[in-house]
Structure formats: structure tokens, C-alpha cells
N, C-alpha and C positions, 0 to 999 in steps of 0.2 A: 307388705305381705299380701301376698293373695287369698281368698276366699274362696271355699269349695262351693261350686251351685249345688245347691240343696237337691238330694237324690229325687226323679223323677218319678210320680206315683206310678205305681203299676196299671191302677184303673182309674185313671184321671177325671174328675166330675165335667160332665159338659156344661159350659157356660151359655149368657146368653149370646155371646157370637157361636158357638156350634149352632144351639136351637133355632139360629137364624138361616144358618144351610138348609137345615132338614126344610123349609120352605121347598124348595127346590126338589125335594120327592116324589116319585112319582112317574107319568110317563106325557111327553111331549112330541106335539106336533112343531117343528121347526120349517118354517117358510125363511129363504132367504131372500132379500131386499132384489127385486127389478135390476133398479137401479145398479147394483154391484154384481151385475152377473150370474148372479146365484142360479144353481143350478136345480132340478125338481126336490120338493119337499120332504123333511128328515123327519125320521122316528130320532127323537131320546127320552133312553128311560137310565133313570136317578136312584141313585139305593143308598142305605145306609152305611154305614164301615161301622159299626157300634155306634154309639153317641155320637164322637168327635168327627169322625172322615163321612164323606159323600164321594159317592164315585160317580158320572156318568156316561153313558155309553150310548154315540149318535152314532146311525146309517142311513146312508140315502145317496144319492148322486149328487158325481161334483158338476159343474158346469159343463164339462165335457161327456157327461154322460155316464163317465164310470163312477162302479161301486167305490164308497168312501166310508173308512171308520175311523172316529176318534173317542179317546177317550180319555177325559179329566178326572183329577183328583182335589179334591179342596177339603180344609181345616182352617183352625184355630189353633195360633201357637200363641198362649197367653204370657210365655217367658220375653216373646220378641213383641207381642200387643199388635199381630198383625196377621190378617189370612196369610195360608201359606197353599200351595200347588203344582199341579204340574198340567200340561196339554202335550198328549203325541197325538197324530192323525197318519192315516196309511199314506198318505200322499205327499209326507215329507220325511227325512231323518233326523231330523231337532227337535230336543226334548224342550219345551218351556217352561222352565221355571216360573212360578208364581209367587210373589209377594205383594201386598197391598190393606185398604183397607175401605171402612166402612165411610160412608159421607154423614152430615150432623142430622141428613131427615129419616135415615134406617131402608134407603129403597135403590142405595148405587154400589155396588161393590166395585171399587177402581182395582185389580191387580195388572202391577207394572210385570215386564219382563223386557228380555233381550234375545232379540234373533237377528236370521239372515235378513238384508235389506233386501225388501220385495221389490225395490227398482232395480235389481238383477247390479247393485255396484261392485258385489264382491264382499262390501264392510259389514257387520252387523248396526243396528240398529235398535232405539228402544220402540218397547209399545208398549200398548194399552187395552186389557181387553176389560168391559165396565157390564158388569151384570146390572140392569135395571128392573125394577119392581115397575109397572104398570099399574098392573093391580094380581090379584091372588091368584087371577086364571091364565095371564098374560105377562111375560117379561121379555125381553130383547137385551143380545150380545151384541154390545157395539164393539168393533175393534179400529184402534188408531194408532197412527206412526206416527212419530216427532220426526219431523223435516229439517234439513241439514238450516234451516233458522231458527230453528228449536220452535214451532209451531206446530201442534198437532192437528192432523187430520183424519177426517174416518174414512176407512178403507173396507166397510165391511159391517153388515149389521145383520142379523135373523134374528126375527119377531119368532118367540116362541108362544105355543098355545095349551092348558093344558087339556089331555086327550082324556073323553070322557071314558 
């Protein structure tokens, strides 16, 4: 016999994985890496959704110059025991799904997803986009693709800064 999942709070208490988003509050200077192309430096600014959600909202140019916006959403689903999200940005039409979690030192947020393979094959592909803690005024987005040997590599980082 099956079990009913116990009816969802209406105003759900935020845990310590929410209070660990709200880190992430606030407003950021975003430099993306030489190295990967990146294009002149982003404004994001970070807001609350209530306790549980963070939304952020980056602008700036992409590599080519043009205007670029994205905008994530991240949580805590403590029924599944794992962040949950999403990324769109104007310069593509795929939504990213976000699931993942926390590492055992409290400073990496790993969320997996699935998109288009960015070596233009046609197939989709998994990745990795890994929020890291530097320290309180400083974190960096790394993002990496699993290669058809199942090895990951990284494809993309911006060091963020926070904006006084």
C-alpha cells in the first residue's frame, strides 16, 4: 500500500541549507577568466524569494560584445536533501535544470544538469556548474562538461567580487 507524502507547509521554516544561499545576497562584480574568453565585466545582483529561494540577476557583455542577461533561481528541497534550480540566459533557449549538493567543508555547491553539447555534436550532455566559497567577499562559478570518457573538464569560470 502506498503512503500519502505528508501535506506541504504552507510557510516552510528555512533550514541551514536556505541560510546558506542568502550568503550569496547582495550585489556582485563578476570578471570572467582570460583564459575562457570572457567577455567585459558583469554586474549581479542577488535577492531573496522569502527565506527559502534566491534569485540572481547578471548583466554585462558576452565575449562578442553584446548585451547579455541571465537569471538563476536556487533552493532547498529538503524532501529530495538536495539544492534545487534553474539558469536561462538571453543568448540561449534552454532552461537548466539544477540539482545537486553541498561538499563535506560547506564552501562548494556542485549542481549537476543536462544541456546542448557545447562541441556543437547535436547530443546533449551533462555538466557541472560548482559555486565556490573563496571567502565572504569572493566566490567563483566554475562550469564543466563530462567528455564522452566521462572526465570532466572546465569550460568556464568567473571569479565574482562583492560590490561595495
Amino acid at each position: 500500500a502506498e503512503t500519502a507524502a505528508p501535506p506541504m507547509p504552507l510557510m516552510p521554516e528555512a533550514t541551514e541549507a536556505h541560510r546558506w544561499l542568502h550568503r550569496l545576497i547582495g550585489r556582485w562584480r563578476a570578471i570572467p577568466a582570460e583564459a575562457h574568453g570572457g567577455g567585459a565585466g558583469w554586474i549581479e545582483e542577488v535577492r531573496a524569494v522569502g527565506d527559502i529561494w534566491v534569485v540572481a540577476e547578471g548583466s554585462g557583455e558576452g565575449p562578442d560584445g553584446q548585451p547579455m542577461t541571465t537569471i538563476v533561481q536556487l533552493g532547498h528541497d529538503p524532501v529530495r536533501g538536495q539544492y534545487v534550480g534553474t539558469w536561462i540566459g538571453s543568448m540561449m533557449n534552454h532552461m537548466w535544470l539544477y540539482a545537486g549538493m553541498l561538499d563535506e567543508t560547506g564552501t562548494r555547491l556542485t549542481l549537476d544538469c543536462e544541456g546542448p553539447d557545447c562541441g556543437g555534436s547535436g547530443r546533449t550532455a551533462r555538466y557541472q556548474d560548482i559555486i565556490a566559497w573563496i571567502d565572504d567577499g569572493h566566490r567563483a562559478l566554475i562550469s564543466r562538461m563530462e567528455g564522452p570518457d566521462g572526465q570532466w573538464r572546465e569550460i568556464m569560470r568567473v571569479d565574482y567580487h562583492r560590490a561595495a
